[in-house]
C-alpha positions in Angstrom: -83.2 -91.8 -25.9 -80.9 -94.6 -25.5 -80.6 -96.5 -22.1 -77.6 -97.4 -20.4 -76.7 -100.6 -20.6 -76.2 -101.9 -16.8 -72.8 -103.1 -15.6 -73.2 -107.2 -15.5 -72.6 -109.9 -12.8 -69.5 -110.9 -15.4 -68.8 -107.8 -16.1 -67.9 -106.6 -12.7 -66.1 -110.3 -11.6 -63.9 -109.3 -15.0 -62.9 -105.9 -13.2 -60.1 -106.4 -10.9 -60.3 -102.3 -9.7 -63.7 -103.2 -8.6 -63.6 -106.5 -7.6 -61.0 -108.7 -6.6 -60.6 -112.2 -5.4 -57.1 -112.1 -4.2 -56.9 -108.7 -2.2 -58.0 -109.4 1.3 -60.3 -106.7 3.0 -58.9 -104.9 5.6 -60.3 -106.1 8.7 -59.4 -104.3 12.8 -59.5 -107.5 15.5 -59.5 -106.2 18.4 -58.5 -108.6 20.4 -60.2 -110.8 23.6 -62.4 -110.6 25.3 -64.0 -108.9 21.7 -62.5 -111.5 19.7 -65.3 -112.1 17.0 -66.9 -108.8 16.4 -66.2 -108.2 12.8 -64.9 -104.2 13.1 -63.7 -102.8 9.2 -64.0 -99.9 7.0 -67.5 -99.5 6.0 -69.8 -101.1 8.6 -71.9 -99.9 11.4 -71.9 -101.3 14.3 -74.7 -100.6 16.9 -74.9 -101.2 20.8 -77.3 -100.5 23.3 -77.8 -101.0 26.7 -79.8 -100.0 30.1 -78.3 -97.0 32.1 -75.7 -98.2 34.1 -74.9 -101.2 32.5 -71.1 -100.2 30.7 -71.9 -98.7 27.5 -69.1 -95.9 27.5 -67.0 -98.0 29.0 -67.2 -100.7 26.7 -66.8 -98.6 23.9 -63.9 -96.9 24.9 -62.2 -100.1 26.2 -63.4 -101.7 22.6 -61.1 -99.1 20.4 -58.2 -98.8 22.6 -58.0 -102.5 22.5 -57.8 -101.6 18.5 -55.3 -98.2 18.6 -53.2 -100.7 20.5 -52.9 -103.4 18.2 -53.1 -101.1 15.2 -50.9 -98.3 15.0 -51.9 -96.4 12.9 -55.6 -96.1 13.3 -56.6 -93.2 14.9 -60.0 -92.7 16.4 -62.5 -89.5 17.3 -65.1 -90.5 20.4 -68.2 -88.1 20.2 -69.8 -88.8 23.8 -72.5 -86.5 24.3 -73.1 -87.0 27.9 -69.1 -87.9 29.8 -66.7 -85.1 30.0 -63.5 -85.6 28.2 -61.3 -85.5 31.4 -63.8 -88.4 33.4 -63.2 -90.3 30.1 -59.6 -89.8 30.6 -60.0 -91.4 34.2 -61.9 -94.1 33.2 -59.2 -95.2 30.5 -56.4 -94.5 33.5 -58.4 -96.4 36.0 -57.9 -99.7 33.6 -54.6 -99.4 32.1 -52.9 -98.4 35.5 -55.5 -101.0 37.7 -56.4 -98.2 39.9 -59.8 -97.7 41.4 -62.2 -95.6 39.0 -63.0 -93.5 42.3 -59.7 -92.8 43.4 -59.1 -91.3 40.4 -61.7 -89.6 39.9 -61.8 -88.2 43.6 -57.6 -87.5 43.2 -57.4 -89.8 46.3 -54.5 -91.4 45.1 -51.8 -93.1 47.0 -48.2 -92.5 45.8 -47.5 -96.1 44.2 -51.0 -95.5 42.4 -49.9 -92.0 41.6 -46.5 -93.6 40.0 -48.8 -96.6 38.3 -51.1 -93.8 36.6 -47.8 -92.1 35.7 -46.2 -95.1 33.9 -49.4 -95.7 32.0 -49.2 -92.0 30.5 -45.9 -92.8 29.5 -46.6 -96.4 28.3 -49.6 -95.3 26.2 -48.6 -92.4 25.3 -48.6 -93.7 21.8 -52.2 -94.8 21.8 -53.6 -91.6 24.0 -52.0 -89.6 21.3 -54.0 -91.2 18.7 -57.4 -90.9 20.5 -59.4 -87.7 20.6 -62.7 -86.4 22.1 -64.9 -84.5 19.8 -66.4 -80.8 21.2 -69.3 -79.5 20.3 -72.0 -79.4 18.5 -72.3 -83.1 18.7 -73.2 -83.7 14.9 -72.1 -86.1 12.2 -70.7 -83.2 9.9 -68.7 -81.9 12.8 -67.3 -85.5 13.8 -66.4 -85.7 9.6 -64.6 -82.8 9.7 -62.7 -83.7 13.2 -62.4 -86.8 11.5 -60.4 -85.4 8.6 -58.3 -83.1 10.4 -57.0 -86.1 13.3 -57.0 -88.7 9.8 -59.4 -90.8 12.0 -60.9 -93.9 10.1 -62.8 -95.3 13.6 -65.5 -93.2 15.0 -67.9 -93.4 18.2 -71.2 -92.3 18.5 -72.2 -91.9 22.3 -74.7 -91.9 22.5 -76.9 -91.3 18.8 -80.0 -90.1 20.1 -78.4 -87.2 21.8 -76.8 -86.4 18.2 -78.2 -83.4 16.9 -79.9 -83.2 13.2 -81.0 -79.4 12.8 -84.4 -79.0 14.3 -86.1 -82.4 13.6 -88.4 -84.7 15.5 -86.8 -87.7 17.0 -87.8 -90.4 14.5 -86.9 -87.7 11.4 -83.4 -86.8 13.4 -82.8 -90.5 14.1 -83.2 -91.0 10.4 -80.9 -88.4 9.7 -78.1 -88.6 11.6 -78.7 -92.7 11.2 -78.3 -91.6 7.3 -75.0 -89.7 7.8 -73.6 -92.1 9.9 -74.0 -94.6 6.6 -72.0 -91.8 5.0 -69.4 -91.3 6.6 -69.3 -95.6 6.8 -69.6 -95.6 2.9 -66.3 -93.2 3.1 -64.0 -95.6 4.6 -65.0 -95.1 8.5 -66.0 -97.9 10.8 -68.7 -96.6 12.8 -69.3 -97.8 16.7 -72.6 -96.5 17.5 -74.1 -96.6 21.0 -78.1 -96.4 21.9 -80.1 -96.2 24.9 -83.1 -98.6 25.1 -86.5 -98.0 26.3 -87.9 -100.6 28.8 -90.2 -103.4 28.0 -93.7 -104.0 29.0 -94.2 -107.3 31.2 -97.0 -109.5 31.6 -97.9 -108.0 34.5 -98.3 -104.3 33.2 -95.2 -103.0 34.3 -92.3 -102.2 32.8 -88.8 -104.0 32.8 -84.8 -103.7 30.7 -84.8 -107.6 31.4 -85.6 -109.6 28.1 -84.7 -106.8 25.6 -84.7 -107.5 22.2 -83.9 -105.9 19.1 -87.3 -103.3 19.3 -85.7 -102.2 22.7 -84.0 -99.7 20.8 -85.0 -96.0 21.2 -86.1 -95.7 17.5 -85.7 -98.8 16.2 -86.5 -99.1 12.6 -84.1 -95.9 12.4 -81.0 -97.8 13.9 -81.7 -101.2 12.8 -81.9 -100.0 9.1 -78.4 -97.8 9.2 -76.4 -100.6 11.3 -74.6 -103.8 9.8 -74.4 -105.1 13.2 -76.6 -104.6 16.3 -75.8 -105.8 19.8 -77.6 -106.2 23.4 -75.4 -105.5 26.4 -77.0 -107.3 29.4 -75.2 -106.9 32.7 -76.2 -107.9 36.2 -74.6 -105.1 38.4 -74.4 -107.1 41.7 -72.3 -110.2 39.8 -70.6 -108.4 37.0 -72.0 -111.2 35.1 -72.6 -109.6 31.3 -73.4 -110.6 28.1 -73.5 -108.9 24.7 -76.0 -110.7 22.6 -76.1 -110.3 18.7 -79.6 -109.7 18.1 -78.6 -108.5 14.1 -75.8 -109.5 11.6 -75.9 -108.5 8.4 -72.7 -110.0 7.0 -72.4 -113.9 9.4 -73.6 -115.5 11.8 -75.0 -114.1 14.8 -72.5 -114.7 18.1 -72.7 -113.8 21.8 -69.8 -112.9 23.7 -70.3 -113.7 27.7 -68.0 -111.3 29.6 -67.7 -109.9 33.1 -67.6 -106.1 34.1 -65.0 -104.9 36.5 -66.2 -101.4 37.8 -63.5 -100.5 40.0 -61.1 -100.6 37.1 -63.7 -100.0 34.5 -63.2 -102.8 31.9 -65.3 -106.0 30.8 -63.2 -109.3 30.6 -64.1 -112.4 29.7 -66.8 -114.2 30.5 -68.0 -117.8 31.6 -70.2 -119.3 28.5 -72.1 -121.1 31.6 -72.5 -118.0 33.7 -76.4 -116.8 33.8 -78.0 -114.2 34.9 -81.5 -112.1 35.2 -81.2 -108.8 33.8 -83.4 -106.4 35.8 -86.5 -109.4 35.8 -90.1 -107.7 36.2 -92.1 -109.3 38.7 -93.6 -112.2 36.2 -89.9 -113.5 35.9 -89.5 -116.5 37.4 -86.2 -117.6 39.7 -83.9 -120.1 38.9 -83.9 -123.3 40.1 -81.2 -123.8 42.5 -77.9 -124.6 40.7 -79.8 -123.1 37.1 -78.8 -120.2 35.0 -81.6 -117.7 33.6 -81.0 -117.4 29.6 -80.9 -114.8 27.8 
């Protein structure tokens, strides 16, 4: 029986349909305060954060920021846990600069009434090329909604809630982690948020400050399927946040310091000197007056 012969180093720099020097990839920027997160066809990118701390809302602000400056990228959010109208009010709440409660409460005043108004009309572009996946809240369903809006950026919110038939959470993690790589591997770039399980101190208890890349709820799962993986740290009483890269497969690993805004529900951007301590345990020490904590 005759072997194959493999497909060379040369011989693939040779084929221009398979590899070429002078077509540029395509590449979606998506603008400050996100400026240097690497966002294309293919790769995985994974965030996770505490409860509370502005996952949703990052993601959502994170591909608007992209429909907007690309217009014609369309993108399908699967978020297991928000309803598709609060979702709505969250992305009213920044584009109009409108409190989050008011609109959520319909306690509107009439000029905020007429900002939220002029934002449907200014973004109706955009608005028209995001969609909110139903259930079941499964990789083959987002595919297929995927097809039928001709959506190439997907979110996964969050993947542990994803369902994989009737597997144990390490073997669904895998799975859905696996499909996720598929639909990547089909053109898709892939935002996938986590929850993160708290970390022991030294004192025995248990704290989100100084998460790392284990903090992930089924780690080797995630950190396997993902290309990128990010920390976001927040300090709710400043606003003070920070997403730290804690894995890059492709460059350099790069923080980006921002600042969350809850009444308007968006992260801006952020003082490189600011500092904070993310939910400290009772072993983490203070600052020294005038001194940052680091990440």
């Amino acid at each position: 029986m005759s072997v194959p012969r493999p497909v060379s180093a040369l011989d693939l720099a040779r084929d221009r349909s398979r590899y070429d020097l002078d077509a540029k990839p395509e590449r979606w920027l998506a603008g400050p305060p996100f400026d240097t997160l690497d966002i294309r066809p293919g790769r995985v990118l994974l965030f996770g954060a505490p409860p509370g701390a502005g996952k949703t809302t990052f993601a959502l602000q994170l591909v608007t920021n992209l429909l907007d400056r690309y217009p014609a990228l369309r993108c399908v959010v699967g978020n297991v846990e928000t309803a598709a109208p609060v979702l709505l009010d969250k992305l009213l709440a920044r584009f109009a600069s409108v409190d989050f409660t008011a609109v959520m409460n319909r306690e509107l005043l009439a000029i905020e009434r007429q900002r939220i108004d002029d934002a449907l009309r200014d973004r109706a572009n955009l608005l028209d090329r995001l969609a909110f996946l139903d259930p079941p809240f499964s990789v083959p369903n987002l595919f297929g909604v995927m097809k039928g809006f001709d959506a190439r950026l997907a979110v996964v919110d969050y993947v542990q809630r994803f369902a994989a038939d009737d597997k144990e959470d390490r073997a669904k993690l895998d799975t859905v982690m696996s499909q996720i790589r598929t639909l990547a591997d089909q053109g898709a770039a892939v935002l996938v948020i986590s929850s993160v399980a708290r970390q022991k101190n030294r004192n025995g208890g248990s704290t989100y400050g100084g998460l790392t890349l284990a903090a992930f709820r089924g780690s080797a799962e995630l950190e396997f399927g993902a290309d990128s993986a990010f920390l976001l740290h927040s300090d709710p009483v400043s606003g003070v946040s920070r997403l730290e890269c804690v894995k890059e497969r492709f460059g350099r690993q790069r923080d980006i310091s921002l600042r969350f805004c809850g009444e308007y529900q968006r992260f801006d951007a952020g003082d490189l000197l600011d500092g904070f301590d993310a939910a400290p345990g009772p072993s983490t020490p203070a600052p020294a007056a005038g001194g940052t904590v680091t990440l």
